[in-house]
N, C-alpha and C positions, 0 to 999 in steps of 0.2 A: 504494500500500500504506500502511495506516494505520501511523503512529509508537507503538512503544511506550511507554506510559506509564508511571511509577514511583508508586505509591502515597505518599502521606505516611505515616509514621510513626502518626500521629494518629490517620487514615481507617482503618488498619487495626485500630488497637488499638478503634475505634467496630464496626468490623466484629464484630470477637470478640464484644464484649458484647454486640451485638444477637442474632447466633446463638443466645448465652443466654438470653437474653428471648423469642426467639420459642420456645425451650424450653421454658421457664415457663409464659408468658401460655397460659391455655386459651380454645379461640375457641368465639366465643358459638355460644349451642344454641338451637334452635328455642324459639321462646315463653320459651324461658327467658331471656334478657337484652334489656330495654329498646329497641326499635327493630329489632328482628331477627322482629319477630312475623312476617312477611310474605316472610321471605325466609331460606326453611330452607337453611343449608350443610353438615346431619350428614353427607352420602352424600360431599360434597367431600374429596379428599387432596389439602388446599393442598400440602405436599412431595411430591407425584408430579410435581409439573409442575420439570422441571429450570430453573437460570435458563440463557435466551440472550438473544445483542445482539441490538439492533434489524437489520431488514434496509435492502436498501434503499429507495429509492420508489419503491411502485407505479406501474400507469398509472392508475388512479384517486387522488385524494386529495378532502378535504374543501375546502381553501380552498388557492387557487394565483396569485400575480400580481406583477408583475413590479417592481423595487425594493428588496424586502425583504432584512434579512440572513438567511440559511437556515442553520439548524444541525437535524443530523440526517438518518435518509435519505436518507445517500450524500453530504449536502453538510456541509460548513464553514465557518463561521464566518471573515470575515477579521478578526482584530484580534491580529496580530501585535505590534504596537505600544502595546498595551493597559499600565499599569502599573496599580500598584492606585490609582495617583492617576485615574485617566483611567474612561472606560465600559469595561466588559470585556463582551462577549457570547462564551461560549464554549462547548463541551460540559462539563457540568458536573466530568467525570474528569480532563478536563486543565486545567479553572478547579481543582482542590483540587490539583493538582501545580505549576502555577505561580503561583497567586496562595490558599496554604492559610491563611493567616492574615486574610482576608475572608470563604473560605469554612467556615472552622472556627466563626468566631465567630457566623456567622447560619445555620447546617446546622442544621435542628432543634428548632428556636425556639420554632418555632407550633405544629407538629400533635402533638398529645395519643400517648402511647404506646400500643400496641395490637397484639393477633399480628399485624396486616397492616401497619401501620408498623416492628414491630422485623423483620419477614422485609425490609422494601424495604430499610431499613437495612441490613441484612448482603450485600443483592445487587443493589444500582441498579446499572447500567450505561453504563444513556443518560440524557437530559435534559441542561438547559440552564442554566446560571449568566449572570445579567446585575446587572450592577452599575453603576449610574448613579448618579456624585458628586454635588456638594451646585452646584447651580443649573443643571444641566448636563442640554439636553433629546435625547433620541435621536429625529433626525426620521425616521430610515427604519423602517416597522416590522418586526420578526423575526418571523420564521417558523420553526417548532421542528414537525420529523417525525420519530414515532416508530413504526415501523413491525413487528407480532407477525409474525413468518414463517417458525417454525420449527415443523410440527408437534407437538403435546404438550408444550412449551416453556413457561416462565414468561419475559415479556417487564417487568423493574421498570425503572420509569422515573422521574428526579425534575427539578422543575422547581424553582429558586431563586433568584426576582425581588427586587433590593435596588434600591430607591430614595431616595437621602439628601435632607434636606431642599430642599425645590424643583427637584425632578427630575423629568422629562418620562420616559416612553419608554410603547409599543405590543408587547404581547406577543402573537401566535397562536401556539396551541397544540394540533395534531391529532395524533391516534392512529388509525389506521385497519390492516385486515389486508394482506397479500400477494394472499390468497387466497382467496377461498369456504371451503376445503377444511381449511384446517390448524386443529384445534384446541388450546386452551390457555388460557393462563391470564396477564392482565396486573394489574399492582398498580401504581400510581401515587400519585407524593405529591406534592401542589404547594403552595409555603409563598411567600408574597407580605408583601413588607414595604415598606408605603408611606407616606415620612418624612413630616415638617411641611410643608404646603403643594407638597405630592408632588400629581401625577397618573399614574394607570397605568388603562391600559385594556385588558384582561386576556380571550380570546376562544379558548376551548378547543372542542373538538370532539372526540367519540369515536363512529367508526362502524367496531368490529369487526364480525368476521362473526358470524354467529349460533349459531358452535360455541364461543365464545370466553366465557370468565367475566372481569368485571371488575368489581377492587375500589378505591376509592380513596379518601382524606385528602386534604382540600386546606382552606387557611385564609389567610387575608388580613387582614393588622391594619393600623391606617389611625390616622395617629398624629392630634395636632392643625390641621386645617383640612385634611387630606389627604384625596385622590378617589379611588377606584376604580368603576372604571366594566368588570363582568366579565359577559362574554355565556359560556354554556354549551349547547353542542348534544348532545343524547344520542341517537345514533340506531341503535346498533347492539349486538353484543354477544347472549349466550344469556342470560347470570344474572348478578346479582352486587347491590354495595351502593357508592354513593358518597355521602362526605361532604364538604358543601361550607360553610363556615362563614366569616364573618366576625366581627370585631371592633374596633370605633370607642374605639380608646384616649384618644383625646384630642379635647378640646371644638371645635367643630366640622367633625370628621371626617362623609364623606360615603360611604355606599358603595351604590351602583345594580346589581341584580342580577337578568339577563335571561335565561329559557330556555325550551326549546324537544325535543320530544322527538318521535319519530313511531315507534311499534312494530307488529308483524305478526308473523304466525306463532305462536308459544308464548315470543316474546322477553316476558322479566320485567325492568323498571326500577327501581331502588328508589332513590333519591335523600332525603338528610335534610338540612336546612340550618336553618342558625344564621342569627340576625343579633346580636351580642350588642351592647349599647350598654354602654359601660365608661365613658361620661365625660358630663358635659353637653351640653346643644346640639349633639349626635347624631342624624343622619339617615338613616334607607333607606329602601331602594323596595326591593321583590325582584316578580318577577311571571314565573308560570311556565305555560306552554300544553301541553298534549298532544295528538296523535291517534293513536287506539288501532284497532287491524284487526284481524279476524281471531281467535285466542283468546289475545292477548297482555294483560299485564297490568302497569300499573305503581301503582306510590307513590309520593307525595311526602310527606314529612313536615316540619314547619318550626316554628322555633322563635323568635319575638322574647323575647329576654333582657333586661330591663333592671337594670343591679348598681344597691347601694344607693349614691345620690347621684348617680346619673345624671338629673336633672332636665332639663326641658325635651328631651327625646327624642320626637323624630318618626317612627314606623315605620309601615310596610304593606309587608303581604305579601300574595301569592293566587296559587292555583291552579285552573287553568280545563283541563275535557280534555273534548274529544269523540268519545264513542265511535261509529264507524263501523260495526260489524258487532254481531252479538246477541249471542256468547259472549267479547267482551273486556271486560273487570273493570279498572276504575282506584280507588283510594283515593287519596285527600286529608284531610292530617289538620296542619288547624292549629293551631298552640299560645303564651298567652301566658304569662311568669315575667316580673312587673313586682314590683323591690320600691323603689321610686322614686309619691312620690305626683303628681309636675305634669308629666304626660306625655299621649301623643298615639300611640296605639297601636291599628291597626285588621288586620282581615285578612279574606279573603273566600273559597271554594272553591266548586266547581261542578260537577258530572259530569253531560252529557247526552246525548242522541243528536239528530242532524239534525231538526232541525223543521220538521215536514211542510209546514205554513203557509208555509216559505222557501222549497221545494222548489216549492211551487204555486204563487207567485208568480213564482218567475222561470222556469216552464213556461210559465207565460201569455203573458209577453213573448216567447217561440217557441224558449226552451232546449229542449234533450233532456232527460232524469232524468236520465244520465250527467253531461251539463255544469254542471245546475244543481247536482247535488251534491258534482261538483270545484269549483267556485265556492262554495258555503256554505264548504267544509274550505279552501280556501284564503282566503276571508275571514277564517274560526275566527285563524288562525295569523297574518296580516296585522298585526293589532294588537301580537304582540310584534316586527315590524320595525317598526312605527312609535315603538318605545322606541330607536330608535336614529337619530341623525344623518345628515342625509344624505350621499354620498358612500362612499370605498370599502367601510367596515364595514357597510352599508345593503346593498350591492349582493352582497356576499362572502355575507352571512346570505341573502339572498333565495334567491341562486341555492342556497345548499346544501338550502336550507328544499324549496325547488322539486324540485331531484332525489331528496331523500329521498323525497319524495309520489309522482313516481310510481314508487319501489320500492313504498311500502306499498301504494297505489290498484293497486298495476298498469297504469296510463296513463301 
């Protein structure tokens, strides 16, 4: 049986005032506010969906292996001995009851206010707090599950990665349902802060079921000479909007940014990403794949920022989707704000369907049209696991990459 918990003082009085703000804050209207073109929420009653906790683990999940510390989905975190001088990895309700003056001070930091950040504010439940001190690297990596299981339920969940100057650690991060069956509604916020000469490798996954709406915030600032390195899998879910954004605060921060999607049915994606360079000698990668089945539809939209005196900034971004079926629709839309003159800022996008040419050549060598055209879609997608190192995160990504395929192909 779980231990009750005692709130801080703090967290509640935050609670209160977020209630208020999502009072306030009026949520965006169709065509009517910037980035929402594509993905109408008028018919939505975000407050019908009541908040519940996470359940526990399914028998399915996205990424599962053996080592890791697991918080979430029925398990716990062991760092009983954790102070706040030390790494804490803990659920993030009982990191703000035992160590609240860590987590008061970086709760909030990064992600922009907004109806669906002041609602997660007044009602997170689950997620996870890690805190890795100043040279101190976490070798095993965490595994964080958070699991929507309660029909017509709001499932809010927050993630809150601190790493101090020359701090190591591996975060995975999946969301997945109980059930086919239970609809609802998940909101997620994940706020990442990675010190000087920090590395975080940061590997989320979302594969609700397809009666499920999700929306989410998430932001990563990367201070001077710090790395993140964040893989993103979206494979599941009915509707919604996430944001995923970074920011390179200081001169040679680095941040690499890998995804990955596969839709069917009438599932809609909408995905918007930042890379903002705030500092000099600033670098990103972002590169995102899709395959689309059936009459689903997604977006990506992406933004490279560069602020004034961010010179010498390196960025590329792109997105690349292959449509599989006649009536599925992807947009790709990307964007530069350079107000910095000695920079290096390029981006690319692509929307096509299987080429017949590929199809006919590897029929000739004695494929089937079935095989040859699992083979093109599984090449398509090959290239965003080759942005990744070999070893466990290599292997973790293929194989989810692989069973998502054949939910959408049907094979």
């Amino acid at each position: 049986m779980a231990t009750a918990i005692t709130e801080p003082d703090w967290l509640t009085a935050r609670r209160v005032g977020a209630v208020e703000r999502a009072g306030e804050l009026e949520l965006p209207s169709f065509r009517g506010v910037p980035g929402w073109e594509f993905t109408p929420i008028d018919g939505l009653d975000l407050d019908g969906f009541a908040p519940a906790r996470s359940g526990e683990a399914p028998d399915r999940s996205v990424f599962d292996f053996d080592g890791a510390v697991r918080v979430g989905g029925g398990a716990v975190a062991s760092s009983a001995d954790a102070t706040s001088e030390g790494p804490i990895v803990l659920p993030i309700a009982e990191a703000a009851a035992r160590h609240p003056e860590l987590v008061e001070r970086h709760l909030g930091t990064l992600v922009a206010d907004s109806p669906f950040v002041a609602r997660n504010d007044a009602h997170w439940s689950d997620g996870v707090f890690v805190y890795v001190p100043r040279g101190v690297q976490i070798e095993a990596p965490i595994l964080v599950t958070a699991v929507h299981e309660q029909a017509g339920s709001a499932l809010y969940t927050r993630t809150l990665v601190v790493l101090e100057d020359g701090a190591e650690a591996e975060v995975w991060d999946q969301l997945v349902s109980a059930d086919d069956e239970a609809d609802g509604l998940v909101n997620g916020v994940v706020e990442l802060i990675v010190g000087q000469n920090a590395r975080l490798r940061y590997v989320s996954a979302q594969e609700l079921n397809e009666k499920t709406w999700v929306f989410g915030a998430q932001r990563a600032e990367v201070a001077r000479d710090g790395h993140v390195d964040w893989v993103t899998l979206g494979f599941g879910s009915k509707n919604g909007k996430v944001f995923l954004e970074t920011t390179l605060s200081g001169p040679g921060a680095h941040a690499s940014v890998t995804g990955a999607y596969a839709s069917r049915g009438r599932q809609h994606l909408d995905v918007d990403t930042l890379q903002e360079h705030a500092a000099e000698n600033t670098t990103s990668d972002l590169a995102f794949r899709g395959i689309l089945n059936d009459r689903s539809s997604t977006v990506w939209r992406g933004m490279i920022k560069v602020d004034e005196g961010a010179q010498q900034t390196d960025a590329f971004q792109e997105s690349r989707n292959l449509i599989v079926s006649k009536k599925a629709h992807a947009d790709a839309i990307p964007g530069l704000e350079i107000l910095a003159d000695d920079v290096r800022c390029t981006h690319a996008a692509a929307i096509a369907q299987i080429d017949p040419d590929q199809l006919f050549y590897l029929r000739s060598r004695g494929l089937s049209t079935a095989q040859a055209r699992r083979l093109v879609i599984e090449g398509f997608l090959e290239a965003t696991v080759e942005r990744l190192e070999q070893g466990p995160i290599r292997e973790q990504v293929t194989g989810a990459i692989e069973s998502r395929l054949a939910a959408v192909l049907g094979a």
